[in-house]
C-alpha positions as CSV (number, residue, x, y, z in Angstrom):
1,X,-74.9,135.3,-164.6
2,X,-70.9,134.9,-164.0
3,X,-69.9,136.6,-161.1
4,X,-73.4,137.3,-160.0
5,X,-73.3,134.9,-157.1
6,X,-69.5,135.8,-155.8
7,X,-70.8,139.8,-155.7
8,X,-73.9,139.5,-154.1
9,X,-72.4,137.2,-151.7
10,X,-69.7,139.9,-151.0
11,X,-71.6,143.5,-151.7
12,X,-72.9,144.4,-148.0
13,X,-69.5,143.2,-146.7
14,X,-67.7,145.6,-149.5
15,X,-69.8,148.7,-148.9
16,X,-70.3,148.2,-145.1
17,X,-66.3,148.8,-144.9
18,X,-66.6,152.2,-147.0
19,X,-66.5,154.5,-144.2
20,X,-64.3,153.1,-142.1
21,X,-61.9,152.9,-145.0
22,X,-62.4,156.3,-147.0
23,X,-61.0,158.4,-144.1
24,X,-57.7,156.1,-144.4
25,X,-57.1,156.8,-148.3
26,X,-54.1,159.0,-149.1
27,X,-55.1,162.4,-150.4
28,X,-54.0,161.5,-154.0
29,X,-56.8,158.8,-154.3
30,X,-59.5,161.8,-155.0
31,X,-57.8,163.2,-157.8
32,X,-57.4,159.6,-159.7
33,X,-59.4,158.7,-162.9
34,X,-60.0,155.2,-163.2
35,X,-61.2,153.4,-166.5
36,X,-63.4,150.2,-165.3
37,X,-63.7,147.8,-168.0
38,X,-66.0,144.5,-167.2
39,X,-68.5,143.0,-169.6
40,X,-70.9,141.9,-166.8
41,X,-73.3,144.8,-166.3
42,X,-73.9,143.6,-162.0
43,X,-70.0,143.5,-161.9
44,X,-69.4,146.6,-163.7
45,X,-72.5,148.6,-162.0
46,X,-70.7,147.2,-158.3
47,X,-66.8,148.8,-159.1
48,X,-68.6,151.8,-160.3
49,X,-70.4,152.5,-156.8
50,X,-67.2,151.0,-154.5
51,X,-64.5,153.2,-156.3
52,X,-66.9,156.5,-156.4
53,X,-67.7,156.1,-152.8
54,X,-63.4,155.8,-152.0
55,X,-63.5,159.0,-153.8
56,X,-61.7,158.1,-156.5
57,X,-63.1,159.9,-159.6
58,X,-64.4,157.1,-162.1
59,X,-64.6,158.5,-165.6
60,X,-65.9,155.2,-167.7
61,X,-67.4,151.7,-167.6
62,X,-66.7,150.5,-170.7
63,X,-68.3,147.0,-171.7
64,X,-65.7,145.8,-174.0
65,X,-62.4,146.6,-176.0
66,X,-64.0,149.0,-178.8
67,X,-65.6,151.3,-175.7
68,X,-63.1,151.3,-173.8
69,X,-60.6,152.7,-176.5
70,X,-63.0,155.2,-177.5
71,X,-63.6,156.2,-173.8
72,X,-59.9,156.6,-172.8
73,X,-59.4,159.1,-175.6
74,X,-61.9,161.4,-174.3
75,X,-61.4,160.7,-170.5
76,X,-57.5,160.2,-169.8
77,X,-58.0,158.1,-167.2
78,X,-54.5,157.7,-164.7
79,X,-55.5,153.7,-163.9
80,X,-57.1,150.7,-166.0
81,X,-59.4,148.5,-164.1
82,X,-59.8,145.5,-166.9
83,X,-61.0,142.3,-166.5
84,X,-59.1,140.2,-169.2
85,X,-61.9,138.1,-170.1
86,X,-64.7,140.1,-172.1
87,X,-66.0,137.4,-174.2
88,X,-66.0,137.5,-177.9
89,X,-63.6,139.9,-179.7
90,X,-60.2,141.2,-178.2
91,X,-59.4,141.0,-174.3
92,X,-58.1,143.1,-171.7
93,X,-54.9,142.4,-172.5
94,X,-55.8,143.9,-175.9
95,X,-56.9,147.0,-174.4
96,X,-54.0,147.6,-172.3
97,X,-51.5,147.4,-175.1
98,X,-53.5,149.8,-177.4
99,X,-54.1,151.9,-174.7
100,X,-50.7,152.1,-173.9
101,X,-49.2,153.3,-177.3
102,X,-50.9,156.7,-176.5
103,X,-51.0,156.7,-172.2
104,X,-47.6,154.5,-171.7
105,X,-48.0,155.7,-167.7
106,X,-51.4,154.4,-167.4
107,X,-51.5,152.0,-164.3
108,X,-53.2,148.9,-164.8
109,X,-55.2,146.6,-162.5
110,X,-56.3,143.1,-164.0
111,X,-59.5,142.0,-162.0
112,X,-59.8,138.6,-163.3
113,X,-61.3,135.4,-162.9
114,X,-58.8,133.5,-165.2
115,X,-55.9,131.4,-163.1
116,X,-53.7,132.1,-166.2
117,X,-53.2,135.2,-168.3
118,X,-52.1,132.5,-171.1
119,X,-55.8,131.7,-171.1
120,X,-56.7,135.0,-172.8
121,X,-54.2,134.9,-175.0
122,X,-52.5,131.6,-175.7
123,X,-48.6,131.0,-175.7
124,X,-48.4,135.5,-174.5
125,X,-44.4,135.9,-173.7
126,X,-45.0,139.8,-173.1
127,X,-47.7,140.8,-170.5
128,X,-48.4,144.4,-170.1
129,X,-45.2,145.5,-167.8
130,X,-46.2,146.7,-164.1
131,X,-49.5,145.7,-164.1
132,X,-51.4,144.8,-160.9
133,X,-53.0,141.2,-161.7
134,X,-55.8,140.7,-158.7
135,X,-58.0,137.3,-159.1
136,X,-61.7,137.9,-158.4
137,X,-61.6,135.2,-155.9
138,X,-59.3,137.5,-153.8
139,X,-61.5,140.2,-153.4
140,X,-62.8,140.1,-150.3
141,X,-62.5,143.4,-148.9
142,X,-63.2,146.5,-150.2
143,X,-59.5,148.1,-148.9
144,X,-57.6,145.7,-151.3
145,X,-59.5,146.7,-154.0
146,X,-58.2,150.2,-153.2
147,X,-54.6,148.9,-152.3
148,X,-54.5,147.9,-155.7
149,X,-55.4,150.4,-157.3
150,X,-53.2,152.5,-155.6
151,X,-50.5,150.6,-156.3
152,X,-51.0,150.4,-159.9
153,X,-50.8,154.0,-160.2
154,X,-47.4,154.1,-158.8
155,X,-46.4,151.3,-160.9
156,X,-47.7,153.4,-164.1
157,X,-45.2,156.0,-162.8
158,X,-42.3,153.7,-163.0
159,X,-39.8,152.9,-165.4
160,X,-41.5,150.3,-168.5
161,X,-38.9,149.8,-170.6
162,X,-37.3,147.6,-168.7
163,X,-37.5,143.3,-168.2
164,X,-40.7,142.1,-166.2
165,X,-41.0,139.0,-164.5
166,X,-44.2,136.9,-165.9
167,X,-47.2,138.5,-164.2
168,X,-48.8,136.3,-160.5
169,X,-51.5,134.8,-162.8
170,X,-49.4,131.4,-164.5
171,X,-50.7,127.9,-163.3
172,X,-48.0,125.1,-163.7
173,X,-48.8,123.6,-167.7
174,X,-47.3,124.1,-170.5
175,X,-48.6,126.3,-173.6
176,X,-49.1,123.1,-175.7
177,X,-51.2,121.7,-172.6
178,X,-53.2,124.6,-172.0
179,X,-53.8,124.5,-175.8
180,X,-54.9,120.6,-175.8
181,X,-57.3,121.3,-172.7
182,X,-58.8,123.6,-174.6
183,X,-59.2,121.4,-177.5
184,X,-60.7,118.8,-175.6
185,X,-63.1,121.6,-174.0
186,X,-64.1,122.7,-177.5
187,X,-65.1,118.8,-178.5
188,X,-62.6,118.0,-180.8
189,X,-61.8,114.4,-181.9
190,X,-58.3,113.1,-181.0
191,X,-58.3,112.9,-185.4
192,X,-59.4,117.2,-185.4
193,X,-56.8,117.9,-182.5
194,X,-54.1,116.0,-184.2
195,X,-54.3,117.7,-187.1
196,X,-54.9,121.5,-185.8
197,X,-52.0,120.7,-183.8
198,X,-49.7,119.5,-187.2
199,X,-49.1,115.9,-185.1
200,X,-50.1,112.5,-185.3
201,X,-53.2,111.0,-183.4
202,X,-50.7,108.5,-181.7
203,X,-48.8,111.8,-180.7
204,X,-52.1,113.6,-179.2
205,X,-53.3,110.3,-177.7
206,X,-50.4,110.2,-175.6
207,X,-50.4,113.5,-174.7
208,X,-53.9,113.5,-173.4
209,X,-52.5,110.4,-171.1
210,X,-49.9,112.6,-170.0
211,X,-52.1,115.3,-169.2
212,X,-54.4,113.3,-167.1
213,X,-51.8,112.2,-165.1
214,X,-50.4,115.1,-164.8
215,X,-53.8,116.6,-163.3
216,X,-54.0,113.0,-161.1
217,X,-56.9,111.7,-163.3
218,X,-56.6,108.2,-163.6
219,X,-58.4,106.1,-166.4
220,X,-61.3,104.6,-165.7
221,X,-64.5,102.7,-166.9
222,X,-66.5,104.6,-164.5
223,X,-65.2,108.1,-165.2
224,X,-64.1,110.1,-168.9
225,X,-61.1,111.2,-168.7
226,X,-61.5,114.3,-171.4
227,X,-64.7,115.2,-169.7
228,X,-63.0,115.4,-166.8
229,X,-59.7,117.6,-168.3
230,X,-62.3,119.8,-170.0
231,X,-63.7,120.4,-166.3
232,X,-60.2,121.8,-165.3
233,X,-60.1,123.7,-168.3
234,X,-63.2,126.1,-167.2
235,X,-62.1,125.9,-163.9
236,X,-58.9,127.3,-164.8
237,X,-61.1,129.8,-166.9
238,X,-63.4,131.2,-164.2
239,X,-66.3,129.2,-166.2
């Protein structure tokens, strides 16, 4: 199961440091309502038990877009807890933006396996605005988890309407190279990508030679090289 070996790996660590840290939070953490939404059940069942024992109030685990929208309108949560990724149908991302047309304060925290937000959502420009993006990887104590949390409730309190830098989660390609490694993930000939991609097969040759070098894969007759972009690709997507 994804995740499964990071969070057991991490659980007696995460709730051995409950009591030491639940006398530190700040008074306004017992009065927040916070909206988990992770498709994996071992993942979701674990923020459920850390964030009730910091004494934060946790009013839903939603397992995908659909629930959590139906959940929020009931629950008014003050902070979002979203993985991006929740497999088939819309994202996190997703959720945020429709959750935000009718709770524009509501402080978000992506929990996220994905190195690039782009990788949700190819060639995004406008990421949710003050939103807290925290890599899954990072989580290694239970008092950053609440950190964060904490500090995306006082970004929900902030101003939105204004210009937002590009969110911590951007690796260093390209949209068009992000959208070939995909490609070549998927299986696609050179003669499929060229034409999803409105280009020659000349054109997408040479860019897959770009792109290896780029990622310091040289050709060779021991090796393939778009096996071996396709294994950045999930890398770069938590897979």
């Amino acid at each position: 199961m994804k995740y499964e070996s990071f969070f057991r790996h991490h659980l007696a660590m995460l709730m051995s440091e409950v009591e030491n840290v639940v006398s530190d939070i700040n008074e306004c953490s017992a009065s927040l309502r916070v909206l988990i939404v992770e498709d994996e059940p071992l993942t979701r069942v674990l923020l459920t038990q850390a964030i009730s024992a910091a004494n934060y109030c946790v009013v839903g685990a939603a397992r995908n877009a659909s629930d959590a929208i139906a959940m929020s309108a009931s629950v008014s949560p003050d902070v979002l807890l979203v993985d991006i990724d929740l497999g088939d149908g819309p994202n996190g991302v997703d959720v945020v933006f429709a959750l935000r047309q009718t709770s524009p304060s509501v402080g978000v925290v992506f929990l996220t396996s994905l190195s690039d937000i782009r990788l949700a959502r190819p060639g995004i420009t406008n990421p949710p605005r003050n939103a807290v993006y925290l890599p899954k990887s990072n989580l290694d104590s239970f008092e950053l988890l609440v950190e964060q949390i904490e500090s995306a409730f006082n970004r929900g309190q902030e101003d939105l309407s204004g210009v937002v830098p590009y969110p911590e989660l951007r690796v260093g390609f390209t949209d068009s190279q992000l959208e070939l490694m995909k490609l070549l993930c998927e299986g696609f000939s050179n003669v499929e990508i060229a034409h999803r991609r409105f280009t020659t097969v000349k054109s997408t040759e040479n860019a897959i030679s770009r792109l290896a070098k780029q990622l310091d894969i040289p050709y060779s007759i021991a090796t393939n090289q778009r096996v071996l972009i396709s294994q950045k690709y999930r890398q770069l997507s938590g897979k």
